[in-house]
C-alpha positions as CSV (number, residue, x, y, z in Angstrom):
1,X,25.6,-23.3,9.5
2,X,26.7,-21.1,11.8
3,X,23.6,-19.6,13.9
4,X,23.5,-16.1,15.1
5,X,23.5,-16.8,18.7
6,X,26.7,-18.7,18.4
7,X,28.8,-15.4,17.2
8,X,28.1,-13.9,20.3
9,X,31.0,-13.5,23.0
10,X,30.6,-16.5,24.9
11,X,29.5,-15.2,28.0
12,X,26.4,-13.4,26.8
13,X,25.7,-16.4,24.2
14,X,25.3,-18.4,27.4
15,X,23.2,-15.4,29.6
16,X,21.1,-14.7,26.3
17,X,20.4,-18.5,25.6
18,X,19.5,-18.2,29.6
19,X,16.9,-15.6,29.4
20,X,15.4,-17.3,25.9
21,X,15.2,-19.9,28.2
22,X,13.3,-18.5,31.0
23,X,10.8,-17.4,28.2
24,X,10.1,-20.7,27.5
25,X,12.8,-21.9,24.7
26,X,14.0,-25.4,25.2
27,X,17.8,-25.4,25.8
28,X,18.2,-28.2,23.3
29,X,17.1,-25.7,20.7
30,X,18.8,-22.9,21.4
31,X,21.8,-25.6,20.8
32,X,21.5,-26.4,17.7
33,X,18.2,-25.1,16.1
34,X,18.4,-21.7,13.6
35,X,16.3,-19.3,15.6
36,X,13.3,-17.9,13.4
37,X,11.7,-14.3,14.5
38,X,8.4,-14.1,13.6
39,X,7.2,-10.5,13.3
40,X,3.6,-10.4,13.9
41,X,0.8,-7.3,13.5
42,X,-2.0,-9.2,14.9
43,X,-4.1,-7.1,17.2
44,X,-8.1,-7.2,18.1
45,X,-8.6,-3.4,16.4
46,X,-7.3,-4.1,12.7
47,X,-10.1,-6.7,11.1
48,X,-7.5,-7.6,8.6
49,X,-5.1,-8.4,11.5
50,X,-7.9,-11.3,13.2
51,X,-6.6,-14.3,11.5
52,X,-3.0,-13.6,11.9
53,X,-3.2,-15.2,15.6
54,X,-4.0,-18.4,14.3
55,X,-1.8,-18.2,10.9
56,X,1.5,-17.4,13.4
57,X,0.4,-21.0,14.9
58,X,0.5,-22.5,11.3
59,X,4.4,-20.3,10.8
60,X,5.3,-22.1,13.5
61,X,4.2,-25.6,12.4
62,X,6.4,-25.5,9.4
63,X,9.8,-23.9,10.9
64,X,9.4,-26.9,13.6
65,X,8.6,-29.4,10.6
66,X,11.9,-27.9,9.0
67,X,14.1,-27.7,11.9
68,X,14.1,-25.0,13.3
69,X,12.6,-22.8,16.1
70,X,9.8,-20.1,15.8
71,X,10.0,-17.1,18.9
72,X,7.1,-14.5,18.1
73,X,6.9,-10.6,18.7
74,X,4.7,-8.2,18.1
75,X,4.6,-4.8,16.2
76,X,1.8,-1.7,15.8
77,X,-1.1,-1.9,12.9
78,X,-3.9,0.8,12.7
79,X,-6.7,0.1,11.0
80,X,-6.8,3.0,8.0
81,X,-10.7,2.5,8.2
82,X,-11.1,3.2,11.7
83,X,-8.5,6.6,11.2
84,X,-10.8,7.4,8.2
85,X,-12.1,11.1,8.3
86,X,-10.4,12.5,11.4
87,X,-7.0,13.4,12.4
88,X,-6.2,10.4,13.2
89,X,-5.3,9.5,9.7
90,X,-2.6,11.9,10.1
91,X,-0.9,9.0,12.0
92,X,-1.4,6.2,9.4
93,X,1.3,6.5,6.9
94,X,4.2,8.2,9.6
95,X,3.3,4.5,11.6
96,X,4.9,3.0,8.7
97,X,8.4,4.4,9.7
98,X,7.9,2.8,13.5
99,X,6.9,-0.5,12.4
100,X,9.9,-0.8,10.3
101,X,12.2,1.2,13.0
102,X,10.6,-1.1,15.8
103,X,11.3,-4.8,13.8
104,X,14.8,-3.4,13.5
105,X,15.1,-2.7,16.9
106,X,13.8,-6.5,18.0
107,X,15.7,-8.1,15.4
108,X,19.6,-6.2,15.1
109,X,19.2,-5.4,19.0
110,X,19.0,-8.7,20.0
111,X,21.0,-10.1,17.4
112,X,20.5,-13.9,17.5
113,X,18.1,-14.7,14.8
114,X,18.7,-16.4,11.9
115,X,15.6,-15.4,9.6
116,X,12.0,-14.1,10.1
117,X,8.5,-14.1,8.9
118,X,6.5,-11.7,8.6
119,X,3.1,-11.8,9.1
120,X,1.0,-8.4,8.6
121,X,-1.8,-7.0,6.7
122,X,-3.4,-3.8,5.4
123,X,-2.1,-0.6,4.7
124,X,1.1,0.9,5.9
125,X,1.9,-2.6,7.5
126,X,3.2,-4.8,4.4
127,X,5.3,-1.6,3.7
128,X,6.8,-1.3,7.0
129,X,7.5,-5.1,6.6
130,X,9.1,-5.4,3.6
131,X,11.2,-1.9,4.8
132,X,12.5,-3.8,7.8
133,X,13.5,-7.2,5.5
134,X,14.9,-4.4,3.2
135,X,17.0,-2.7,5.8
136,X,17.9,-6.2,8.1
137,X,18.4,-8.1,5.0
138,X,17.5,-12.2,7.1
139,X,16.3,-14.0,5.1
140,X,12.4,-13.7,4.8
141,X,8.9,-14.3,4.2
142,X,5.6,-12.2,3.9
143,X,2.5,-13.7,5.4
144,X,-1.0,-12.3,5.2
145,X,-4.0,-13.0,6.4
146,X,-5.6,-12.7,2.8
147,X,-9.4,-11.0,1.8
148,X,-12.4,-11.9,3.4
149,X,-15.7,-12.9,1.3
150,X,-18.1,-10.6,0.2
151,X,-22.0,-11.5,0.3
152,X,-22.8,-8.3,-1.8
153,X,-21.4,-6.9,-4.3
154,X,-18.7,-3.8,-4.2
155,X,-21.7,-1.7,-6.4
156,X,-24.3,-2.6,-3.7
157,X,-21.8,-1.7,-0.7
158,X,-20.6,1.6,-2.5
159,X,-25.0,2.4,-3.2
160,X,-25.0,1.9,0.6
161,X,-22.2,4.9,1.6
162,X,-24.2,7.5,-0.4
163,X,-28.1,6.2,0.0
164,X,-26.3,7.3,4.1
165,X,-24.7,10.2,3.1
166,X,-28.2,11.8,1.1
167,X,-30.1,10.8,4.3
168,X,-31.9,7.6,3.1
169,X,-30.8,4.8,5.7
170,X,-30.3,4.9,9.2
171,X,-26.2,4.2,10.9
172,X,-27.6,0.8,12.3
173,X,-28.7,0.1,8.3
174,X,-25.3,1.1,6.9
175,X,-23.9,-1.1,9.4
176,X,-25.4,-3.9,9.0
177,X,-25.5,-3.5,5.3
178,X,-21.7,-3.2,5.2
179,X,-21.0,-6.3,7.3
180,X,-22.4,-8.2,4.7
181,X,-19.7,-6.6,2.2
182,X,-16.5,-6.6,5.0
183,X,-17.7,-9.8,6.7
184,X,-14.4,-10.7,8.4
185,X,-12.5,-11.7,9.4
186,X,-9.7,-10.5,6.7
187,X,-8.6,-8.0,4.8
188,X,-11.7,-5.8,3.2
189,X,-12.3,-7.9,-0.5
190,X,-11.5,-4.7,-2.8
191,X,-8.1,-3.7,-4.2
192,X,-7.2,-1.0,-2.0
193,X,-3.7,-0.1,-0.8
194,X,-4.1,-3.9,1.5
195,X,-5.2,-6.2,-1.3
196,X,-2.2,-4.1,-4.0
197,X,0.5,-4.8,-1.8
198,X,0.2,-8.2,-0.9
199,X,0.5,-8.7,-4.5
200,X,3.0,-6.8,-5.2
201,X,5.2,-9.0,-2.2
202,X,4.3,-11.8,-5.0
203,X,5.6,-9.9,-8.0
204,X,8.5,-9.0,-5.6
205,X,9.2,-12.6,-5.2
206,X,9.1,-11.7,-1.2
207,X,5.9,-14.2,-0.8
208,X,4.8,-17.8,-2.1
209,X,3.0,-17.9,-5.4
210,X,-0.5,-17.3,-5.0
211,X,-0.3,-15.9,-1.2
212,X,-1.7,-13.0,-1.0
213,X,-5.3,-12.9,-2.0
214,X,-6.2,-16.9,-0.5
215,X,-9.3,-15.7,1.0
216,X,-8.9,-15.9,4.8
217,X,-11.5,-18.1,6.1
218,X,-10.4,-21.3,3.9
219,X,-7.6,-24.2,5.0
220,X,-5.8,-23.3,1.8
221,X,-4.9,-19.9,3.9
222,X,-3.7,-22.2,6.7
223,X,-1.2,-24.5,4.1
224,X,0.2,-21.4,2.7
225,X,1.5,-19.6,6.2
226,X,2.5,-23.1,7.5
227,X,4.5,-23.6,4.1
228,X,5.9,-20.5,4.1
229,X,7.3,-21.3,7.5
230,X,9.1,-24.5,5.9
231,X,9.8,-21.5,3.0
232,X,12.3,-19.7,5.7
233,X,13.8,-22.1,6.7
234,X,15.0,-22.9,3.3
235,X,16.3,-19.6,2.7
236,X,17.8,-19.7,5.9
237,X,20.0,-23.1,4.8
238,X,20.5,-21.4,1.5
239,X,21.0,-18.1,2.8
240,X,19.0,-16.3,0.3
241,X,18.3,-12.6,1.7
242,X,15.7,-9.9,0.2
243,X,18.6,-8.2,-1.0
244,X,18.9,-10.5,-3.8
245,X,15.4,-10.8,-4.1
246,X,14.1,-7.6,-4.3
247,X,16.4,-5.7,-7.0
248,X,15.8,-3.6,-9.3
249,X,14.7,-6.3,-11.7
250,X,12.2,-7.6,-9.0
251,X,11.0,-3.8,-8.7
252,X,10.4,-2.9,-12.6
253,X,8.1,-6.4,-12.6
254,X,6.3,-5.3,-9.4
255,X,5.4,-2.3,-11.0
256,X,4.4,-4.0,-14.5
257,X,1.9,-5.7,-12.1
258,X,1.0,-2.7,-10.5
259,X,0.1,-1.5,-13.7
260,X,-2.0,-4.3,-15.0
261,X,-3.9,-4.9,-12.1
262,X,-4.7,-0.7,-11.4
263,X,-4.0,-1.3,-8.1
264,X,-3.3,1.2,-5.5
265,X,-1.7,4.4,-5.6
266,X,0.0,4.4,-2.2
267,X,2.2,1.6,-4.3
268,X,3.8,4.6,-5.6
269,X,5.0,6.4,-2.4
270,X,5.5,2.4,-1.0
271,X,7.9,1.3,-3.4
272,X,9.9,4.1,-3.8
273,X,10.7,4.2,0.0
274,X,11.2,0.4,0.3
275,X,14.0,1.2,-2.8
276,X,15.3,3.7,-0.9
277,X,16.1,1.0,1.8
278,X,17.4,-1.2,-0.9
279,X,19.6,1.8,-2.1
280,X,18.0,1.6,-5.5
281,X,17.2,4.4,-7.4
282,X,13.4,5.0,-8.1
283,X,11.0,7.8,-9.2
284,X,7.7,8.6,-10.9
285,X,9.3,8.7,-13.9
286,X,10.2,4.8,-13.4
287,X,6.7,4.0,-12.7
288,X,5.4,6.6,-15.6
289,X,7.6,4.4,-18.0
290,X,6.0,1.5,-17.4
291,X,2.6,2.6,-16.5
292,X,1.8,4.5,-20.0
293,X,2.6,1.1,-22.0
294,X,1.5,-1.9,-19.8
295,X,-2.4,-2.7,-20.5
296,X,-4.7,-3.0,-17.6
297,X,-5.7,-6.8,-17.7
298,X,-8.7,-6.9,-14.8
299,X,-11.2,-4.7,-14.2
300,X,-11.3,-5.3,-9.8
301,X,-13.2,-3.2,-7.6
302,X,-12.6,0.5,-7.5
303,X,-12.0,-0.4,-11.4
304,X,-15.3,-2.6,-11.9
305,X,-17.5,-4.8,-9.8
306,X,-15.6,-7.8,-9.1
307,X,-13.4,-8.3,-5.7
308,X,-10.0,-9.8,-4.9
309,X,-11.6,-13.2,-4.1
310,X,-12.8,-13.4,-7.7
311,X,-9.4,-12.6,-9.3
312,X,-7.9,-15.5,-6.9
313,X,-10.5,-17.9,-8.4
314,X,-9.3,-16.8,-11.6
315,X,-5.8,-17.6,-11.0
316,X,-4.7,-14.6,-8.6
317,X,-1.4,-13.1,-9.3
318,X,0.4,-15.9,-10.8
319,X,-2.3,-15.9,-13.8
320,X,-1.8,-12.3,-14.3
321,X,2.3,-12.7,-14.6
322,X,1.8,-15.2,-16.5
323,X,0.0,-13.2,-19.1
324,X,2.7,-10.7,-18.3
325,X,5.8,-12.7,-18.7
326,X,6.7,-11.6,-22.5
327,X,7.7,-7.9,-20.9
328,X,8.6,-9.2,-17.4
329,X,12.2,-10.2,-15.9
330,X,11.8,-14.0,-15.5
331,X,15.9,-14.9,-13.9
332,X,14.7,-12.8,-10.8
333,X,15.0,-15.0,-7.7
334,X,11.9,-15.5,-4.9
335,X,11.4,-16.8,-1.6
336,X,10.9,-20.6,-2.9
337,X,14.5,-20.7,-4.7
338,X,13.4,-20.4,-7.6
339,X,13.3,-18.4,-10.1
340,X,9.8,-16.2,-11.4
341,X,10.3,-17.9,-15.0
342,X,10.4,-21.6,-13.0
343,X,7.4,-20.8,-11.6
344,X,5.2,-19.4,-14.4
345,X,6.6,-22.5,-16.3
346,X,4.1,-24.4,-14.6
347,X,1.4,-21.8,-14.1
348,X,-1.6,-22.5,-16.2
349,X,-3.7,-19.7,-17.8
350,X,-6.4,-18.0,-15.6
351,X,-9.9,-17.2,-16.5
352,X,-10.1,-14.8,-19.4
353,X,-13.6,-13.3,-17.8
354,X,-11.3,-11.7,-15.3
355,X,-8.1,-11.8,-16.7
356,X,-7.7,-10.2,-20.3
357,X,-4.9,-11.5,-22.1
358,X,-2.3,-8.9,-23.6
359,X,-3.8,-8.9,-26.7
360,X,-6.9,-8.4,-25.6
361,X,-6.8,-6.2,-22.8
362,X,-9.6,-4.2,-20.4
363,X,-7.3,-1.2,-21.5
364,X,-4.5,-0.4,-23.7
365,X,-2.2,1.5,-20.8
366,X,-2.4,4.0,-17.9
367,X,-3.7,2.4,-15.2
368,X,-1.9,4.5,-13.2
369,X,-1.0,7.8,-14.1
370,X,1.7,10.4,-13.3
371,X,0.3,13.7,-14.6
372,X,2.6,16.9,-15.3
373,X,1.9,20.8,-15.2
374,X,2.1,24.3,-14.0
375,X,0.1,23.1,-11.0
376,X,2.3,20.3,-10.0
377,X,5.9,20.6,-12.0
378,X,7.2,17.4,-10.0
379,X,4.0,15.0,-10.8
380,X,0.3,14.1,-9.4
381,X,-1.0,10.9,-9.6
382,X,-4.3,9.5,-10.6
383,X,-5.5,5.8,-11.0
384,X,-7.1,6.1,-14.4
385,X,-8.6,2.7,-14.3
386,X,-11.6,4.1,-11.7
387,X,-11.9,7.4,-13.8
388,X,-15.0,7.3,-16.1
389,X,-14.5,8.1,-19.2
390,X,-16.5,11.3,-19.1
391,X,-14.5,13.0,-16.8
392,X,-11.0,12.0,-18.4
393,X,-11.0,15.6,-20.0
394,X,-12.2,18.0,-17.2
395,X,-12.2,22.1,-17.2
396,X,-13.5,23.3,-13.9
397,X,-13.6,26.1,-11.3
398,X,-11.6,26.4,-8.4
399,X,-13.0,25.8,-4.8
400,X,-10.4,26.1,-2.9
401,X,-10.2,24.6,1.1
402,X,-7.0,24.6,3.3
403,X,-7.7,21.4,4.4
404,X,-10.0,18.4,5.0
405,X,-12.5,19.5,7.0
406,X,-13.3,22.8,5.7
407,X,-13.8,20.9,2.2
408,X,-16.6,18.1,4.1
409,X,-18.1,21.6,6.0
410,X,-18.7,22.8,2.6
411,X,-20.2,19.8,1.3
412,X,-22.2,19.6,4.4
413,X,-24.1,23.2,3.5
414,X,-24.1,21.8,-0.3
415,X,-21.7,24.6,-1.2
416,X,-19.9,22.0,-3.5
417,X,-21.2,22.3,-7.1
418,X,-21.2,20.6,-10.3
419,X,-17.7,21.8,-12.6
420,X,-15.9,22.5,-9.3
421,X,-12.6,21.3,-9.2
422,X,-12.5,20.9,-5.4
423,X,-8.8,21.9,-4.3
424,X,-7.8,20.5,-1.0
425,X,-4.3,21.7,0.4
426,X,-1.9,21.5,2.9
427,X,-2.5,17.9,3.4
428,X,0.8,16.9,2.2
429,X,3.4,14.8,4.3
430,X,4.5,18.5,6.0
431,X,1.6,20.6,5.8
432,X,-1.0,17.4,7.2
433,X,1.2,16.9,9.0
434,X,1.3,13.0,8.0
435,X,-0.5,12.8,4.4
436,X,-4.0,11.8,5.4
437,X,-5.8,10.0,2.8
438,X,-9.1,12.3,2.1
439,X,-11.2,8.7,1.0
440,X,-14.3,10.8,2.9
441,X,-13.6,13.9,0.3
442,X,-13.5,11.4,-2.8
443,X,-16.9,9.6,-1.8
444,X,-18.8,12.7,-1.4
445,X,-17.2,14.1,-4.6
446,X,-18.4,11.1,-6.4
447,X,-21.7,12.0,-5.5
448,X,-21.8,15.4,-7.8
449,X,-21.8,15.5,-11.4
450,X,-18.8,16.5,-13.1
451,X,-16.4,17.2,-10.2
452,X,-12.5,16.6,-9.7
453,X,-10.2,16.3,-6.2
454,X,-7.4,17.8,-6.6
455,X,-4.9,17.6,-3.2
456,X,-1.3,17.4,-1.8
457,X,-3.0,14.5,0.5
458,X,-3.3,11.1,-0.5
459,X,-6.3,8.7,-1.8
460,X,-7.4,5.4,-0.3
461,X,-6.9,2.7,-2.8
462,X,-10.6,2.3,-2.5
463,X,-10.8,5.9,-3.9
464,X,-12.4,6.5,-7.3
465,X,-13.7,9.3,-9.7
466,X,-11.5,12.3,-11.1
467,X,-9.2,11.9,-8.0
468,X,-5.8,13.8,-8.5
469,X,-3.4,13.8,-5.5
470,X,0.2,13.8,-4.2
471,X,0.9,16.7,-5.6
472,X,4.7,17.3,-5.5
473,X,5.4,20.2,-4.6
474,X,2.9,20.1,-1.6
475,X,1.6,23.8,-0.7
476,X,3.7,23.7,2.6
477,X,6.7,23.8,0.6
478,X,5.0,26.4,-1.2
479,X,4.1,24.3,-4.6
480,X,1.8,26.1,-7.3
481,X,-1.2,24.3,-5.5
482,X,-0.8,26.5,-2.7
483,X,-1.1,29.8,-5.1
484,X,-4.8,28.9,-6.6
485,X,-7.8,30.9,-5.6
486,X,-11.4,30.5,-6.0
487,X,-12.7,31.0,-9.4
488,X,-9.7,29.6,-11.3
489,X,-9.8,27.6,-14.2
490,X,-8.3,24.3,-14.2
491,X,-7.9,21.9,-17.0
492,X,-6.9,18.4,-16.4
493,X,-6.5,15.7,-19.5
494,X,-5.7,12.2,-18.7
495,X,-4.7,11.5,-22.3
496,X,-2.6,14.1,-22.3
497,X,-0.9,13.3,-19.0
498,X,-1.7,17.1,-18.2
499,X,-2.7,19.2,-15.1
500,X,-2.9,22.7,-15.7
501,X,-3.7,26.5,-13.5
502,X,-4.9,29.1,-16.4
503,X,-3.2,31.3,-14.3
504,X,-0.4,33.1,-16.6
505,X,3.0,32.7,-15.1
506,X,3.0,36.6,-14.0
507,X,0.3,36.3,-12.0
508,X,1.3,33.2,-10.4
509,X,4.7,34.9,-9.5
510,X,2.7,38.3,-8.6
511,X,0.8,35.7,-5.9
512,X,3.9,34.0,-4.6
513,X,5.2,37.0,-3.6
514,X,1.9,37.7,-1.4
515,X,1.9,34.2,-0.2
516,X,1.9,33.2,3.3
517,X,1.8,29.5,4.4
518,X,-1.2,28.3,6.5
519,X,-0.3,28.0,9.8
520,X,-1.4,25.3,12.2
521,X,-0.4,24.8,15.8
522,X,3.1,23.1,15.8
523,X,2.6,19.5,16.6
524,X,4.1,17.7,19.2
525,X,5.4,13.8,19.7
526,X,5.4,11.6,16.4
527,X,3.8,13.8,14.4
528,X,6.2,16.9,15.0
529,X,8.7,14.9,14.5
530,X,7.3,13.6,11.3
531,X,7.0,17.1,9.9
532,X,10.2,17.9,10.4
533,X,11.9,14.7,9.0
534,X,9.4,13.6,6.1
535,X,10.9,13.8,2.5
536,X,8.2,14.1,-0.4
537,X,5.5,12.0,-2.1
538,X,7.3,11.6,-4.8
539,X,10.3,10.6,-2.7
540,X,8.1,8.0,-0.8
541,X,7.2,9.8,2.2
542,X,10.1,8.6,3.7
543,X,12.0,9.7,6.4
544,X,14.9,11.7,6.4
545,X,17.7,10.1,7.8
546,X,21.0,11.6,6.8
């Protein structure tokens, strides 16, 4: 094959094989050997980032096993935990856009490697990942670090959050308890936005079968990065790139399993910009397709009380496709060679206490749902699968905050009452700026009777309870949600897909007309910039680029 290195101008192949060199590349390598990038979050902030150190050690076993020759680099990863509740998390999902702009930048601008793996966990970092493979198009592999292993369970760790927040057990108490729930290191055991999409890189075909929820601690973690190393360079002789990988095929399965697991819904402004990058086509009204007729076939913590390390001990993702593959695309192509239908031939049948079969399902449909109305004409999204029941058909009162912390002030002098439909705006990917999740609003919500969240921010994929967010328009932009006042009625029905302001349409316009956008002092750096490039929620809180 013919290497990258080797199409540079002679001169500079020679001066850039000399400074890979100096670095500490053997010359005969850089002879002869495909050069493999590996793209690396690990840090000593991001617990879900810990083990990646060692797994890039294991990467690199297996490209040198297979011929080639590993060269590591770093990229950023905050912790969404740690941002959690101040404006920090106004950072989280804009970082997305720099790890994918800052892989780009090591990998096009210096222009001599042959394929890369990528090894990141959590939140905004798979997405940024799978953006850059989308965008460079080498081939590639994802790598996590995989869920850590919970001593309690999820129940006992979510008792802990409110027996603190009503005053019952000290901060060292709550620590301590919660250790023994997050015990690291790893990525936290639930199926939060983390846990979601390293299975959907599975159903994307972007990562070996089973890979993404191998608990961290175990060798079986090890054997997976150090075969996915030998994976690369496979691709590499075959030259198979994401691009025929990750179609549009690859995408309608990855939301089937989206569905059936009730996984995050960040996978909803994830995928859409990753398709963007793929120049695919893809909407809410994709996902709402799908969503409202694939069953829900596990009930994983926010959606019961089992964690991400029990559904691998079932079978992990490659049980649940396999239960899936009557409605899923099986001639799509993954990083192995071969196809999805090659490798749920020989895919036995999980555990049916955790996975339901299609017949008999945890739910008919509507994991996920994308939910239409006066109040948000271009969607909202709610992950029906950690709504109880009781609250699926809600009429409330309006308590209107512009903003995060004047909603947790309220809460603080127990203003927040049982019916209110707590309205948090100007939260958006403009008006935030960044789209902070408001995972602090929804646990104190869950702690008063008959109460909704509705927002133009976004929702940890640890959030549960009547939870409506990403409301498209967002009230910078001047969407309905912007126009309700305190006192308003609001209906939502979940099996009506409906979100509605019993506001008449006069009155609505008569307050438009009145309306003045909340200003905030104009941000500077990333986040200025953010604001004035972001596209919206429903477009993938992407960045403008034209």
């Amino acid at each position: 094959m013919l290497r990258a290195i080797d199409k540079l101008e002679p001169f500079q192949k020679a001066i850039s094989k000399a400074h890979l060199a100096s670095a500490g590349v053997s010359i005969d390598s850089l002879d002869h050997k495909p050069l493999i990038a590996i793209a690396n979050s690990w840090n000593e902030i991001c617990p879900g980032h810990e083990p990646l150190k060692q797994l890039a050690e294991e990467v690199k076993k297996g490209i040198l096993e297979a011929g080639g020759e590993p060269i590591e680099f770093n990229t950023v990863a905050m912790c969404d935990g740690i941002a959690q509740g101040h404006s920090g998390m106004r950072y989280c999902l804009p970082h997305r856009e720099i790890i994918t702009d800052s892989i780009e930048a090591m990998l096009v601008g210096e222009g001599v490697f042959d394929g890369v793996v990528y090894m990141g966990s959590c939140d905004k970092i798979v997405p940024g990942m799978l953006n850059a493979a989308a965008r460079i198009d080498l081939p590639s592999v994802i790598v996590t670090a995989g869920p850590c292993y919970a001593q309690i369970k999820p129940n006992e760790s979510k008792e802990l959050r409110q027996q603190f927040l009503r005053g019952e057990i000290t901060e060292r108490q709550l620590i301590e308890g919660t250790l023994k729930y997050y015990t690291g290191p790893g990525i936290c055991p639930f199926l939060g936005t983390a846990n979601t999409m390293g299975a959907l890189c599975e159903s994307l075909g972007m990562m070996l079968p089973g890979g993404s929820l191998i608990p961290s601690s175990t060798s079986m973690r090890r054997f997976s990065a150090r075969e996915s190393g030998r994976a690369v360079m496979k691709m590499v002789e075959m030259q198979i790139r994401p691009s025929q990988i990750m179609t549009r095929e690859a995408l309608k399965n990855t939301i089937i399993l989206l569905s059936a697991i009730g996984g995050s819904l960040n996978a909803l402004i994830h995928l859409p910009a990753l398709a963007a990058e793929l120049g695919i086509s893809l909407d809410w009204d994709d996902f709402s397709k799908i969503t409202t007729t694939t069953p829900v076939l596990c009930s994983i913590v926010p959606n019961g009380n089992r964690t991400v390390v029990d559904l691998h001990c079932a079978g992990g993702i490659p049980a649940v496709m396999k239960e899936l593959e009557s409605v899923m695309n099986k001639d799509v192509l993954t990083v192995t060679g071969e196809t999805l239908g090659q490798i749920l031939e020989r895919t036995p049948q999980g555990d049916r206490e955790v996975i339901k079969s299609m017949d008999e399902p945890v739910s008919r449909a509507d994991g996920i749902q994308v939910l239409y109305g006066n109040l948000a004409p271009q969607g909202a999204l709610v992950k029906t699968s950690a709504v109880p029941t009781e609250v699926r058909r809600f009429n409330g009162t309006a308590r209107v905050f512009e903003g995060e912390d004047e909603c947790y002030a309220a809460f603080r002098a127990k203003e927040i009452k049982e019916g209110d439909a707590v309205i948090v705006r100007y939260e958006g990917p403009k008006g935030g700026p960044g789209m902070k999740e408001l995972h602090r609003i929804t646990e104190i919500i869950k702690g008063i009777p008959n109460t909704a969240v509705i927002t133009d921010g976004r929702f940890s994929g640890a959030s549960g309870g009547l939870s409506i967010g990403y409301l498209c328009p967002e009230a910078a932009d001047g969407g309905p949600i912007a126009l309700v006042r305190d006192g308003d009625r609001i209906t939502v029905d979940l099996y009506e897909d409906y979100l509605h302001l019993e506001v008449s349409d006069e009155e609505l316009e008569a307050r438009r007309r009145e309306w003045k956008a909340v200003t905030r002092p104009r941000e500077k750096g990333l986040l200025g910039r953010y604001a004035r490039l972001v596209n919206t929620a429903r477009s993938g809180a992407a960045l403008n680029r034209e």
